[in-house]
N, C-alpha and C positions, 0 to 999 in steps of 0.2 A: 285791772279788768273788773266790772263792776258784776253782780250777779241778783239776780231777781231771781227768785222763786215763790209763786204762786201755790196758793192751796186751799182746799175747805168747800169747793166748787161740789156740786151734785144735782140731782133730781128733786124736787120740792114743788107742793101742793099750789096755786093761790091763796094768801093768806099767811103759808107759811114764812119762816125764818135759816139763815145761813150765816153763818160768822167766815168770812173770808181772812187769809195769814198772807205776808209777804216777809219774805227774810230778806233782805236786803243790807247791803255791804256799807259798814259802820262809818267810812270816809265818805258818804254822802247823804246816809242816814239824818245825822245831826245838823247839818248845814243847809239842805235844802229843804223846798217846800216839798213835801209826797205829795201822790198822787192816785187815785184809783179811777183808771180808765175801761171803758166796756166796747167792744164790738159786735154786733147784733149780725145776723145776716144780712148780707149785699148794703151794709151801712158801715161809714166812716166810722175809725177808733175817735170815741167822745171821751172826754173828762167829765165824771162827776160825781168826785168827792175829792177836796183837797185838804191838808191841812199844813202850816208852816211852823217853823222852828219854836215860834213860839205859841203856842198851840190854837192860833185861830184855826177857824172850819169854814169850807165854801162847800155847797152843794150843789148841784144840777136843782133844775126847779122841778122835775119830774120824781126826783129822790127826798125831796127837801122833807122833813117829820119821819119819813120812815127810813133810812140810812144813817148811820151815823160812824164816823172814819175817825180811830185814834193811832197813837205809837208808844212801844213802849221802846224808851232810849236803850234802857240797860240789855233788850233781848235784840236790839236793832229789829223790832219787826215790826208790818203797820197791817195794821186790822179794818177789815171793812165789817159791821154789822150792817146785817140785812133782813128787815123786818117787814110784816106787810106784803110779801112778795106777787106780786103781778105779773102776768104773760110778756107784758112787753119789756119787763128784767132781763129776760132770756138774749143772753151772750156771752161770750167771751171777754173775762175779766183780767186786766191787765195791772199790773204798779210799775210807777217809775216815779223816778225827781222831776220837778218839771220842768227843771231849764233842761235836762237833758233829753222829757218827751219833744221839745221841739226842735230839736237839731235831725236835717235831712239825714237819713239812710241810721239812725240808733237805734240801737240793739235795746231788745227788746226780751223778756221773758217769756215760758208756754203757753202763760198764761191759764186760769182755772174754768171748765163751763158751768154758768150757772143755766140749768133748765127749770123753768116756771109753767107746769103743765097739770093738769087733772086728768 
């Protein structure tokens, strides 16, 4: 059973910054590509920050210079920094592997809320 947990979500300025955590379970950790997905209100869950085994980085073009997604092997955990922060950041922050975000009806973490408000 695979477990996701999210964390580091909150209330933040424009401008401001948030460091997001994912614990995720060591047998998929390492072998897959991560992933940090967002759901905004009444909008579809997006990808946008990936990175793979071997440490390339993909970004959403809306995150691109001010996001940046790493992992550390040895804590199994993957990190989103979030810098810059904008109104339209505001959602619901999710991680997963991504061969497993795209298989119908997968389980999913609480995922963290990031709000970006004045």
């Amino acid at each position: 059973q695979v477990q996701l947990v999210e964390s580091g979500g909150g209330l933040v300025q424009p401008g401001g910054s948030l460091r997001l955590s994912c614990a995720a379970s060591g047998s998929i950790f390492s072998s897959s590509s991560m992933g940090w997905y967002r759901q905004a209100h009444g909008t579809q869950r997006e990808l946008v920050a990936a990175v793979t085994s071997d440490g390339s980085a993909h970004y959403e073009d809306s995150v691109k210079g001010r996001f940046t997604i790493s992992r550390d092997y040895v804590k199994n955990t993957l990190y989103l920094q979030m810098n810059s922060l904008k109104p339209e950041d505001t959602a619901v922050y999710y991680c997963n592997a991504l061969d497993r975000a795209m298989l119908p009806g997968t389980s999913w973490g609480q995922g963290t809320q990031v709000t970006v408000s004045s």
